[in-house]
N, C-alpha and C positions, 0 to 999 in steps of 0.2 A: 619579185618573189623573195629577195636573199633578203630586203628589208624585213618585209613581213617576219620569213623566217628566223632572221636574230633577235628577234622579240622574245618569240617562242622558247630558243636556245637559253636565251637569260632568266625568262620568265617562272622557266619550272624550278630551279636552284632558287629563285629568289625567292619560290613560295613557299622551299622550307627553312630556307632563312628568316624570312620573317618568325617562323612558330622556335624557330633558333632560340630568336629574343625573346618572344611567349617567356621561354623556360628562363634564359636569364635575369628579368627582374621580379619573375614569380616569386621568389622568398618575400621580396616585400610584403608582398596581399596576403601572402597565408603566415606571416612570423608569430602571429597571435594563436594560431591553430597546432604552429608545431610545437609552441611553449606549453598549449594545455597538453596534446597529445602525447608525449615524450618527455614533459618536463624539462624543458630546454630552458638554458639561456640564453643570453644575448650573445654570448663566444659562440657559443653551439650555435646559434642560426647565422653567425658572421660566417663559422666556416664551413658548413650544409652550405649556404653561396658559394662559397669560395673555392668548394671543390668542381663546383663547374668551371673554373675561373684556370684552376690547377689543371684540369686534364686541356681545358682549350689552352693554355700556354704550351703546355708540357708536349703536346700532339700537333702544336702548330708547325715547328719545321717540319719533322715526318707528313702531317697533310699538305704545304710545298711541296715536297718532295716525290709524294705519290701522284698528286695532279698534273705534276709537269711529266712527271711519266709514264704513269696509265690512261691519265684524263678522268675531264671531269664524269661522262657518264656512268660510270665504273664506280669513281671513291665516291661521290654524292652520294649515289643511290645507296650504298654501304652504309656511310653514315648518318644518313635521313633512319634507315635501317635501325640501328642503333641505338641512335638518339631517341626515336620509340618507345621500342623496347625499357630504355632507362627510364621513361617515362612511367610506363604500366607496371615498371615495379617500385616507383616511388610510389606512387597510390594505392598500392597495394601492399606496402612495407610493412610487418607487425614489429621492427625492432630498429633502432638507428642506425646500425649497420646495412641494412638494406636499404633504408632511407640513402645514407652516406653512398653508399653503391650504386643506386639508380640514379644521385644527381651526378656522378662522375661518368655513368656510361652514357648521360644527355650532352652533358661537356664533351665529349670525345667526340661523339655524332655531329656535332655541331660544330666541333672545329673545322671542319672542309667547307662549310654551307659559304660562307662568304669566300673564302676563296675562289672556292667553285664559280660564283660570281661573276669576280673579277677575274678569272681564265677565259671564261666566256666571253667577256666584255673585251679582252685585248684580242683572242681567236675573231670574232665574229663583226667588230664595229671597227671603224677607222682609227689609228693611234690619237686623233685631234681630240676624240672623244673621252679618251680613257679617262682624264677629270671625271667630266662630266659622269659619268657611267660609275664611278668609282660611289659618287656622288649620291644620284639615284639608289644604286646598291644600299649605299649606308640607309636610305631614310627608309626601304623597306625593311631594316630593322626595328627604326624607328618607330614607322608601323606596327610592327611586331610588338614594340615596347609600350605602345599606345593601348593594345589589346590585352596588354599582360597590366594595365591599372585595373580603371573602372570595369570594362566586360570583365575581365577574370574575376575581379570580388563579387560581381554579379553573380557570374558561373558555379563561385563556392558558395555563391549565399542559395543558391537553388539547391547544388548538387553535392555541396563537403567539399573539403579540398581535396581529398582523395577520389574523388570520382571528379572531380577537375583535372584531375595530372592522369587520370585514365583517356578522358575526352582529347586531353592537347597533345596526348602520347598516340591516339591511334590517327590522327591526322598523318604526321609526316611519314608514317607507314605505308597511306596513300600516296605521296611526296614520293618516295621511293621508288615507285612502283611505274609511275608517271616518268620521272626521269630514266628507269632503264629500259623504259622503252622508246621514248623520244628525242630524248637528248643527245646533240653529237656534235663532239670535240670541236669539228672545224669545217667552215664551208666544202661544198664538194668541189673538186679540183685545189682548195687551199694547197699551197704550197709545202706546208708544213704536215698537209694530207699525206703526202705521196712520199715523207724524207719518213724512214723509219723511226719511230718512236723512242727516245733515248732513255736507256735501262736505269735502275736507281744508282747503283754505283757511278756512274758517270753525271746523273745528276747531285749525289753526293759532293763530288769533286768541287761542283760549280756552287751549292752550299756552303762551302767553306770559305769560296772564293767572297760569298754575299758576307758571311761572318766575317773574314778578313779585310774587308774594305770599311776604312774608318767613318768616309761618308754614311753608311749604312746606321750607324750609333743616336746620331741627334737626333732624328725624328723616333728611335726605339726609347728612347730616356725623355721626351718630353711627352709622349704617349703612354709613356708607366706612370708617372706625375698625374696626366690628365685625367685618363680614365681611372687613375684610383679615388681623385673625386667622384668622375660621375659613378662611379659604380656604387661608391658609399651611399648618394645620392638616392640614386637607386633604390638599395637595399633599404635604407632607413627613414628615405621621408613620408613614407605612409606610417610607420610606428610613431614620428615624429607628430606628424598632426592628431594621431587619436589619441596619442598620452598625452600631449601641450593643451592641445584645442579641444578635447573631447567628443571627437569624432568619431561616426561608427566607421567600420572597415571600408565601406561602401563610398560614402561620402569622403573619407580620408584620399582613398586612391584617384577620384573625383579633382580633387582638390593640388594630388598630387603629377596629375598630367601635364598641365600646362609646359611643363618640361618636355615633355615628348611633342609635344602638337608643335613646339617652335621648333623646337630639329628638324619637324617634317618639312619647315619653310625652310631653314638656317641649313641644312645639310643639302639640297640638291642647289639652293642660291647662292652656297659656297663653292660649291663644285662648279656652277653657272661662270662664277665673276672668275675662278680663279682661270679659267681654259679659257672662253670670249671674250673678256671687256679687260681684264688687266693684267692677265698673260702673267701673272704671276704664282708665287706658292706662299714662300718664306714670309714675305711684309701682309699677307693677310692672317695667316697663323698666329705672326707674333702679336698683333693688333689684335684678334681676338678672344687671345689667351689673358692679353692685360683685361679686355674688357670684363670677361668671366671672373678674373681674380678681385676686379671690383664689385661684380655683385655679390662674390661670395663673402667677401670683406662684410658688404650691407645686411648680410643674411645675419652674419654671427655678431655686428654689433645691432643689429634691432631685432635679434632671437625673443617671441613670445608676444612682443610689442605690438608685432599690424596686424592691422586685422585681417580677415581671410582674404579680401580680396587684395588687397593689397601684397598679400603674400603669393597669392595665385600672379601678380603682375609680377613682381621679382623674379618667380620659377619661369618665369617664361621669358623673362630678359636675361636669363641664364639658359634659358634653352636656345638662343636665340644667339649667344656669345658661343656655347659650344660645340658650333657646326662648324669652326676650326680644325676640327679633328679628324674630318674626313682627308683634309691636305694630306695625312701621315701615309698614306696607301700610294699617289702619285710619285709624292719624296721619295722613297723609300726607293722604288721602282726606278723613277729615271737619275737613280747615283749610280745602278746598278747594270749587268749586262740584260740588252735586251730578251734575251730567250731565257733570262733566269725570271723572269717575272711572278709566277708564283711564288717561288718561292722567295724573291728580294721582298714579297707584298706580306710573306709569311713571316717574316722575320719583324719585320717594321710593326706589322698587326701583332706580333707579338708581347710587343713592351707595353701595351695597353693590357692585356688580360694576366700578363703577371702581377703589375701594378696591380688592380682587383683582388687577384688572390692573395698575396701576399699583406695585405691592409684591411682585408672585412673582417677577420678575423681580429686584430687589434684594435680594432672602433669598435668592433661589439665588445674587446675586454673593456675599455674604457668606458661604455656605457655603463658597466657592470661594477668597475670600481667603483660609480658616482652613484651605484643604487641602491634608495633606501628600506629595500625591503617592502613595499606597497605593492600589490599583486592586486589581478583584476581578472576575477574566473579563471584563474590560476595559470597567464602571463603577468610576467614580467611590467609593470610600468615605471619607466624612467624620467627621473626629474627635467628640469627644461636646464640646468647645468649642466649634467649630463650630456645634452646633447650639442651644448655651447660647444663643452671644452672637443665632442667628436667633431663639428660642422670646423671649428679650429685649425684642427688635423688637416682638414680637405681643403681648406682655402690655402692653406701652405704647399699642398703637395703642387696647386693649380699656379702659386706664383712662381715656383720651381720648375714648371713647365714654361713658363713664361719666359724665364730666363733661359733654359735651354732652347729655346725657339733660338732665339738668336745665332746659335750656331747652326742650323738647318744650310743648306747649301740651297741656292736658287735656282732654278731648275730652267724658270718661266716657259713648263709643260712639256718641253723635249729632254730625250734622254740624252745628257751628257757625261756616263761613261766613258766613252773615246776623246773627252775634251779633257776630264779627269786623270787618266788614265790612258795618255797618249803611247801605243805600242805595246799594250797591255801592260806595261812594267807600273804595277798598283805600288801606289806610294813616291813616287815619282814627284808629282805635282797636288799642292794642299787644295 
C-alpha cells in the first residue's frame, strides 16, 4: 500500500510543478504578442522573465524554510494558490505594472512546487532513491517546459495569449485544492510523524548552518552559470528561429523543443546512472558541462548556417548534455545535515534561478544594442548578430560552470556531512 501511496504523495506536487514550468518559459511563445501589446522591448521582455526568476530566487530560502516546518501540504497548496492567481492576472493585465505583478506572484507560487517534490521524495521513498527521484522530479518540469513550446503557441494561436495565461492560471487552482486535501507530509507511524514539527526560528538556525558550510557554494555557482544559459535559451530560441529562419510562432516553438524532449531522456538517465550504475555525482556533471559548453560553442560558431534540421539535431545534443543539472539538488543535499534537506536543496536550487534572473535582462539589452530598428506588426526583429554576440554570453557562462564543476565535493549518493564535518566543529576538514 505505502508503494502505491508515495506515488500519490509525489504525484500531486509534481502536477503543479509541471504547470510551474508552463509559466517559466512561456515568455518565449508569446514575446512577440507582448512587443505588439505593450510596446515592449527586448529588455522589457528579458526582465517580464526575469521577474519570475527574481521572486523564485528571492523566496527560495524562505520556501526551505517553511516546508521543512509546516510541510509540504500546507505551503504547496498556498503556492499552487498563488501562482494562479498571478496567472489570471497577467491575462488579464491592461498595463505592465500588472503584467510585471502577476509574473512575480507566478514566481512566488512556484518557488515551493519543486521543493515540495523533493520533501516528498526524501519523507516517502528510501534515501537510495533520492537521485533518482530528484531526477524524475526535474524531467516533470521538463514536461512542463515541453508543453509550454509547441501546445502553448497552439493554445495562443486559438485562444490570445491572454486567455492562454487564463487557461494555465486556473489549472494549479485545481493543483491546490487536490493537494490540501490529499497530500501528507509523511508515512503514517513515520518517525519524523510522531517527533513535533520544528518551528521556523529553529529552522532558521540550521539555514544558516546550510549558508555557512563552504561545501554548500560549488554546486550554487555552477548552477548560476548553468541555468543562466539554459534559461536564455529558453527565453529566446523561439524569437531566435522566427527572426533568423522566418518562422511562424507555431512552427518556431516546434522547432525549438527538441531541447526539452532530450532532458526528458537526459534528466531522469542522469539521475539513473548517477544512484545505480556509477555511484557517482561530481565526474558526470563535470563531463556534462564540458559536453554542453561544446555544443554551445557549435551553436555560435555555425549561427544562421544549418539548416533546420540540423539545428533541431544540435538542440537536442544540448538537451541531452544538460541533464547534468539535476546532480545540483543531490550535491547540495548530502554536503549538508540530513534533516536540513529542504532547505540545503533550497539553497543549491537557488544559484540556478538567480543566474536567470539576473542575465535575461542583459541578453535582451544586448539584443537591443545590435537592433536595427526593423519591426514586424509592431515586434521587435533582431539581426542574426544580434543573437551571435547573446548565444556568446551563454556559451561563456556554461564553460564557467564547467569549471566550477570541479570543485563540487563527491558525494557518490551518501550524505557525508559527518565525514566533512567530524563533531559538528564546520570547517575542521576541507
Amino acid at each position: 500500500m505505502i508503494a502505491r501511496l508515495r506515488w500519490i504523495m509525489w504525484g500531486i506536487p509534481a502536477f503543479i510543478f509541471v504547470f510551474a514550468f508552463v509559466h517559466r518559459v512561456a515568455p518565449g511563445v508569446v514575446a512577440k504578442e507582448i512587443m505588439q501589446a505593450f510596446e515592449a522591448s527586448g529588455t522589457i521582455v528579458g526582465l517580464l522573465s526575469a521577474m519570475y526568476f527574481y521572486a523564485y530566487a528571492g523566496f527560495m530560502i524562505p520556501a526551505g524554510l517553511l516546508i521543512d516546518g509546516l510541510g509540504v501540504r500546507r505551503v504547496v497548496s498556498a503556492g499552487a494558490a498563488v501562482m494562479g492567481l498571478g496567472s489570471l492576472a497577467m491575462g488579464l493585465a491592461a498595463t505592465p505594472s500588472v503584467l510585471f505583478g502577476g509574473r512575480f506572484l507566478v514566481g512566488l507560487g512556484a518557488t515551493v512546487t519543486f521543493i515540495g517534490c523533493l520533501k516528498i521524495a526524501a519523507s516517502w521513498f528510501p534515501p537510495s532513491h533520492f537521485g533518482t527521484m530528484s531526477a524524475i522530479s526535474a524531467t516533470m518540469g521538463m514536461l512542463g517546459a515541453l508543453l509550454g513550446t509547441a501546445p502553448l503557441a497552439a493554445l495562443v494561436a486559438a485562444a490570445g495569449w491572454r486567455g492562454a495565461f487564463v487557461t494555465i492560471g486556473a489549472i494549479p487552482l485545481l493543483g491546490a485544492l487536490l493537494c490540501f486535501v490529499f497530500v501528507r507530509d509523511h508515512p503514517r507511524g513515520h518517525v519524523e510523524e510522531s517527533a513535533p514539527v520544528p518551528g521556523l526560528a529553529e529552522v532558521v538556525r540550521g539555514m544558516l548552518e546550510v549558508l555557512g558550510n563552504r561545501h554548500t557554494w560549488p554546486p550554487f555557482l555552477a548552477f548560476f552559470f548553468l541555468y543562466s544559459a539554459m534559461g536564455n535559451l529558453m527565453l529566446w530560441g523561439v524569437p531566435f528561429l522566427r527572426d533568423v529562419y522566418a518562422l511562424s510562432n507555431t512552427r518556431a516553438a516546434a522547432y525549438a523543443s527538441p531541447v526539452t524532449l532530450a532532458l526528458l531522456l537526459s534528466a531522469p538517465l542522469t539521475g539513473y546512472l548517477s544512484d545505480r550504475v556509477f555511484q557517482l555525482r561530481k565526474l558526470p556533471y563535470t563531463v556534462l558541462a564540458c559536453c554542453l559548453f561544446l555544443a554551445w560553442a557549435v551553436l555560435v560558431l555555425t549561427l544562421g548556417a544549418l539548416p533546420l534540421w540540423g539545428l533541431a539535431v544540435l538542440f537536442f545534443a544540448m538537451g541531452l548534455a544538460s541533464g547534468g543539472f539535476v546532480l545540483t539538488w543531490p550535491i547540495g543535499r548530502e554536503v549538508n545535515p540530513p534533516h536540513l534537506a529542504g532547505t540545503a536543496v533550497a539553497v543549491a536550487n537557488m544559484g540556478g534561478f538567480v543566474g536567470a534572473a539576473v542575465t535575461q535582462g542583459p541578453v535582451g539589452a544586448i539584443l537591443d544594442s545590435r537592433w536595427t530598428g526593423a519591426l514586424l506588426e509592431g515586434a521587435r526583429v533582431y539581426p542574426l548578430e544580434a543573437y551571435r554576440v547573446a548565444f556568446l554570453a551563454c556559451a561563456l557562462c556554461v564553460l564557467i560552470a564547467a569549471a566550477l564543476s570541479l570543485l563540487l565535493r563527491e558525494t557518490r549518493g551518501q550524505n557525508i556531512y559527518h565525514q566533512l564535518y567530524p563533531g559538528g566543529a564546520r570547517g575542521s576538514r576541507s
